[in-house]
C-alpha positions as CSV (number, residue, x, y, z in Angstrom):
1,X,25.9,-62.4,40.2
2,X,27.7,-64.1,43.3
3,X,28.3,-67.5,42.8
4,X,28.0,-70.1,45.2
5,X,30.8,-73.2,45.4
6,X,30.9,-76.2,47.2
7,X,34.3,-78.0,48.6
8,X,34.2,-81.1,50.8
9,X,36.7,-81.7,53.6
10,X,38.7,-84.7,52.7
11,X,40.7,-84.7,55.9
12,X,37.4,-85.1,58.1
13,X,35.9,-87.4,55.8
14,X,39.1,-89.6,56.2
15,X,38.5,-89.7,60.0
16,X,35.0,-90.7,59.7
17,X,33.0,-87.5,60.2
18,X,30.4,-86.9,57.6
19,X,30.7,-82.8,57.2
20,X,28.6,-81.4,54.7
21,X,30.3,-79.5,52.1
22,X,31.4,-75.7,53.2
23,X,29.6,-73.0,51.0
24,X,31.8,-70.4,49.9
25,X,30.1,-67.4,48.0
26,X,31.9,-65.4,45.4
27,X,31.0,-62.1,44.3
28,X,32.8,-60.2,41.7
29,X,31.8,-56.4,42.6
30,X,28.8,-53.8,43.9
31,X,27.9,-50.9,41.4
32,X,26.1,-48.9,43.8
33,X,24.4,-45.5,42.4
34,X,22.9,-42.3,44.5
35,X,22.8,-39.5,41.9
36,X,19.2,-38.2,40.8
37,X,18.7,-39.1,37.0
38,X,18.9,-41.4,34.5
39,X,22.1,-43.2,33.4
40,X,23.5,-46.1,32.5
41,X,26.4,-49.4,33.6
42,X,27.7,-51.7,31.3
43,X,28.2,-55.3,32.1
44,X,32.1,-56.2,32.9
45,X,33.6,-59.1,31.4
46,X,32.9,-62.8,32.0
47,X,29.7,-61.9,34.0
48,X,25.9,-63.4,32.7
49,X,24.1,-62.9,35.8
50,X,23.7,-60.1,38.1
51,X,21.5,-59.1,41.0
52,X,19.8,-55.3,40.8
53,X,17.9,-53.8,43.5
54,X,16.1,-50.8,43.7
55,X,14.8,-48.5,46.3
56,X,11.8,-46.0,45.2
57,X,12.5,-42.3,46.7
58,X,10.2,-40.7,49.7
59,X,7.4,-38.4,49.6
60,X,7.2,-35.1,51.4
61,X,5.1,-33.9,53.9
62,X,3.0,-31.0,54.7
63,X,1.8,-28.5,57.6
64,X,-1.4,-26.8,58.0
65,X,-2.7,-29.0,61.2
66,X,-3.5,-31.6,58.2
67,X,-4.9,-36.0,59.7
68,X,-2.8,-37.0,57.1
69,X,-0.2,-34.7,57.2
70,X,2.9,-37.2,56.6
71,X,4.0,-38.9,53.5
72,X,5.3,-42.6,53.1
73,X,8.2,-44.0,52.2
74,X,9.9,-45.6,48.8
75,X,9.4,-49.1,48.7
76,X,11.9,-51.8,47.6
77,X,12.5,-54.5,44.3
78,X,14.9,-56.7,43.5
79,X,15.1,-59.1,40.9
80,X,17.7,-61.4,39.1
81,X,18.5,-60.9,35.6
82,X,20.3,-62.4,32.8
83,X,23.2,-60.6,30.9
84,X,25.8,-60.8,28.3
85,X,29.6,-59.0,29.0
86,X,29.7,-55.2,27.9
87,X,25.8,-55.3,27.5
88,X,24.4,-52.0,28.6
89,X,22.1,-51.6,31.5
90,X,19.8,-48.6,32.1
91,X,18.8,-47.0,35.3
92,X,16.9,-44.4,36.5
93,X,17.6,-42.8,40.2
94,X,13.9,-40.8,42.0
95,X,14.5,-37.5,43.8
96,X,12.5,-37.0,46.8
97,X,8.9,-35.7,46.9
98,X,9.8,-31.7,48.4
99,X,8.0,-30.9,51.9
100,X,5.8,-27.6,51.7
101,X,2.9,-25.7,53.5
102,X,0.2,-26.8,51.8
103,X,0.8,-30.4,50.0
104,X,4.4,-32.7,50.0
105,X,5.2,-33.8,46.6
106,X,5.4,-37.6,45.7
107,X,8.7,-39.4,45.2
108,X,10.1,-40.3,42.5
109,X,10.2,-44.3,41.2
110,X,13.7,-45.7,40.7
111,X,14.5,-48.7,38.3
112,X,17.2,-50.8,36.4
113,X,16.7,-52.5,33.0
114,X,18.1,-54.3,30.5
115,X,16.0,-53.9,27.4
116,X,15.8,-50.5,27.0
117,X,15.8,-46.8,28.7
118,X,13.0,-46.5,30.1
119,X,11.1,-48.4,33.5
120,X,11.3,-52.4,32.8
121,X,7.9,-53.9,32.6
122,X,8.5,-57.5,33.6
123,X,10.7,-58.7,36.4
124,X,13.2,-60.8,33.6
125,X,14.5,-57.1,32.2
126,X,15.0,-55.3,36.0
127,X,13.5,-54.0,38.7
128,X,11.0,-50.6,39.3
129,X,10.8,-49.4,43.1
130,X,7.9,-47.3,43.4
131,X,8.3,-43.9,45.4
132,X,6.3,-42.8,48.6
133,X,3.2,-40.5,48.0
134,X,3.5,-37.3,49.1
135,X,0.7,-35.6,52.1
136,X,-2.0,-35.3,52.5
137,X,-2.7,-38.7,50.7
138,X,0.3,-40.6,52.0
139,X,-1.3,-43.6,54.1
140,X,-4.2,-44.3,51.6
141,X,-1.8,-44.0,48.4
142,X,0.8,-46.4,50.1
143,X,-1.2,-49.2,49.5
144,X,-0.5,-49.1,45.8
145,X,3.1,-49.1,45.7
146,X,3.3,-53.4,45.5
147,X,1.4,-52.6,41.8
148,X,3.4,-50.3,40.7
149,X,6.8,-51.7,41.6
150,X,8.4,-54.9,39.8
151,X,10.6,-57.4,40.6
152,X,10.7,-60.7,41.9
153,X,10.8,-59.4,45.7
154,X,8.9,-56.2,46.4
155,X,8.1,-54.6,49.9
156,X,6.2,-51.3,50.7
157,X,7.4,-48.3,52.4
158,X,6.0,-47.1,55.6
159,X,2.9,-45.3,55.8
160,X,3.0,-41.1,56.9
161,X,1.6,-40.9,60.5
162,X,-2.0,-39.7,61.0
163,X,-3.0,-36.8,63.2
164,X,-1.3,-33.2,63.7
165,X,1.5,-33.1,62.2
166,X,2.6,-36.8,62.0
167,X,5.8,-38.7,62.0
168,X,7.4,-40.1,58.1
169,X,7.3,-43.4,57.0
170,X,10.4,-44.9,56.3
171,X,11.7,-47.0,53.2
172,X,11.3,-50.3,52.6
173,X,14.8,-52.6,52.5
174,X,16.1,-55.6,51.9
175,X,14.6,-57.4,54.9
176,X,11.5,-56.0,54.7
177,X,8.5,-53.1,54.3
178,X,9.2,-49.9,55.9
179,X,8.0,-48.7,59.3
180,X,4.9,-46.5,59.9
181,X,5.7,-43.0,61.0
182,X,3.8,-42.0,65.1
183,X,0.5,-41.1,64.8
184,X,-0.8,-38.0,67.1
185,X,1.0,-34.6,67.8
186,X,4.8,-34.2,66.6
187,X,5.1,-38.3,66.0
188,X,8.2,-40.0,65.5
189,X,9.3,-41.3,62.1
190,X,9.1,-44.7,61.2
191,X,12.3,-46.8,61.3
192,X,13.4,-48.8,58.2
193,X,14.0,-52.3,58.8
194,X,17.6,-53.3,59.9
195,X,18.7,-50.0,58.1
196,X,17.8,-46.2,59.2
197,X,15.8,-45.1,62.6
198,X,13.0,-42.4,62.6
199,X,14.0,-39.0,63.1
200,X,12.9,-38.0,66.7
201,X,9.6,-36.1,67.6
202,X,9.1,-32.6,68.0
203,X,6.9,-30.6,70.3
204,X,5.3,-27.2,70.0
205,X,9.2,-25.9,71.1
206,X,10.9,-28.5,68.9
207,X,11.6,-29.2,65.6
208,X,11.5,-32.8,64.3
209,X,14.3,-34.8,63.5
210,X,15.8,-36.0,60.5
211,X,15.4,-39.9,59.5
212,X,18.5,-41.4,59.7
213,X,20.2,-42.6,56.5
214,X,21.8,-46.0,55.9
215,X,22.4,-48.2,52.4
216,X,19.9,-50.2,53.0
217,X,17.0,-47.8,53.5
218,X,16.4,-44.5,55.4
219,X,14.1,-44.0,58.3
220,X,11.4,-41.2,57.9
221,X,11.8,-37.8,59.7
222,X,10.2,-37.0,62.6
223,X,6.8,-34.5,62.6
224,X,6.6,-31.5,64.9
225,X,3.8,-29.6,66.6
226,X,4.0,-25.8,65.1
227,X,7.5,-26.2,64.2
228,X,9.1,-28.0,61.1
229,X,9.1,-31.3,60.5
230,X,12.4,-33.3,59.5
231,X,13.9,-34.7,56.4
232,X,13.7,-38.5,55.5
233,X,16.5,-40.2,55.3
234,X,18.6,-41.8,52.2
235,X,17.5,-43.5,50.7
236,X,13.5,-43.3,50.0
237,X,13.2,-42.4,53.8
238,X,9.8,-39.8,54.1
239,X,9.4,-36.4,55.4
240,X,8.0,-35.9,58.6
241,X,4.7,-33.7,58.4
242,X,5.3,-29.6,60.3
243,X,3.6,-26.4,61.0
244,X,5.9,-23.8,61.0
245,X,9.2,-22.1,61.0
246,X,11.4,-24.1,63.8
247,X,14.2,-24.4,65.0
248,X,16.6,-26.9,66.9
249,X,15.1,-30.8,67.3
250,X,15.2,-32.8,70.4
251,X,17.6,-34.9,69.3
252,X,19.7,-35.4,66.2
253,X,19.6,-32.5,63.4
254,X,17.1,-30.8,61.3
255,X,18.2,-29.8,58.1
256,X,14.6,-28.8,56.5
257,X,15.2,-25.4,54.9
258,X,12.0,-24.3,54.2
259,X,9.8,-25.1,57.4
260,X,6.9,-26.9,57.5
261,X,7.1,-30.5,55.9
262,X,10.4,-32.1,55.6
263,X,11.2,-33.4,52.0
264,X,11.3,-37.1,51.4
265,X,15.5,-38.8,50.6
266,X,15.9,-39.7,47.3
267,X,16.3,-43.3,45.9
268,X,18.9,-45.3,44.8
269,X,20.1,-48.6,43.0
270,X,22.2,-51.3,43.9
271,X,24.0,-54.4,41.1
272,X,25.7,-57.0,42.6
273,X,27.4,-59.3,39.9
């Protein structure tokens, strides 16, 4: 865990200026893991307190001209923990809900604990992120994500866009919940707060962008009218919702391979000691 230190400055104070003491914060490293799956860190030496954060992985979206066709994205937990050197701490990294014609699948949780291998149930042993639900039951479904995450700060991914073919929420971060994705024809993703933009909006001629990715949260991809909508970014960002096969968006890239709903990025998990 960083640790924070105070010097005073003698030669000021000698003069007669009362200067507070200058704050210097030390921290000792980043583990920082991307790859779907359970695995595990042990706790380097001389360290008792470290910071783990968790982002939950994005839901994908659907086609089919569907009111709620866009999913939401993974929220966000952190919590503060205490630890003992070479102690082993678990983790477990969700893969992204997959896009499809008829219904996006949910994303998967993420989550970092100390007790034992499996999802930490109080905020003293880790952290849970919950993933985004996947379409058509994204915006409804988003609302639960604050009970199923833990940690001693928690915010909500962005809720999928309503109407034809909707814009992606994006992930939560850091900072704060994740953005909504554009309601209405071929919306725009929702951007992740000081982290990943929205992929762009598509049209009836355009496919939708992907989310943009960024550390601290990806934005969710953009929907398109009767072409495919984009992937969400990394990580938790959603996918936005499509129709059918498409082709080049209007701006940035598409990289959904199998049309229609773009699939949502996957999580990931962040100590700082």
């Amino acid at each position: 865990m960083p640790l924070l230190q105070t010097f005073g400055n003698d030669s000021a104070s000698a003069y007669g200026f009362d200067n507070p003491p200058i704050p210097i914060i030390i921290t000792h490293g980043v583990f920082l893991a991307t790859t779907v799956g359970s695995s595990s860190w042990s706790v380097p030496t001389g360290i008792t307190s470290i910071l783990v954060e968790a982002w939950g992985a994005g839901g994908g979206s659907m086609g089919q001209d569907n009111t709620n066709g866009a999913s939401s994205g993974g929220a966000y937990a952190q919590s503060t923990i205490s630890v003992s050197p070479g102690q082993t701490i678990y983790y477990n990294i969700g893969a992204g809900g997959i896009g499809s014609q008829t219904a996006g699948g949910a994303g998967g949780a993420s989550w970092i604990n100390k007790a034992a291998n499996s999802a930490p149930t109080v905020n003293t042993n880790g952290a849970t992120a919950a993933g985004g639900s996947g379409a058509p039951v994204a915006s409804p479904n988003n609302s639960t994500q604050s009970a199923n995450s833990i940690g001693t700060t928690i915010y909500i991914g962005g809720a999928g866009g309503t109407g034809a073919e909707g814009g992606g929420g994006s992930a939560a971060s850091p900072t704060g919940a994740g953005g909504a994705g554009a309601v209405g024809n071929g919306g725009a993703g929702g951007s992740s707060p000081s982290s990943g933009a929205g992929g762009s909006a598509g049209s009836t001629a355009n496919a939708g962008g992907d989310g943009i990715s960024n550390v601290q949260g990806g934005g969710g991809g953009g929907g398109s009218y009767n072409n495919a909508g984009g992937n969400g970014g990394l990580p938790g960002g959603a996918g936005g919702a499509g129709y059918s096969t498409g082709g080049t968006p209007t701006s940035g890239v598409n990289t959904n391979s199998h049309n229609y709903g773009g699939d949502g990025g996957r999580g990931q998990i962040r100590i700082t000691y």
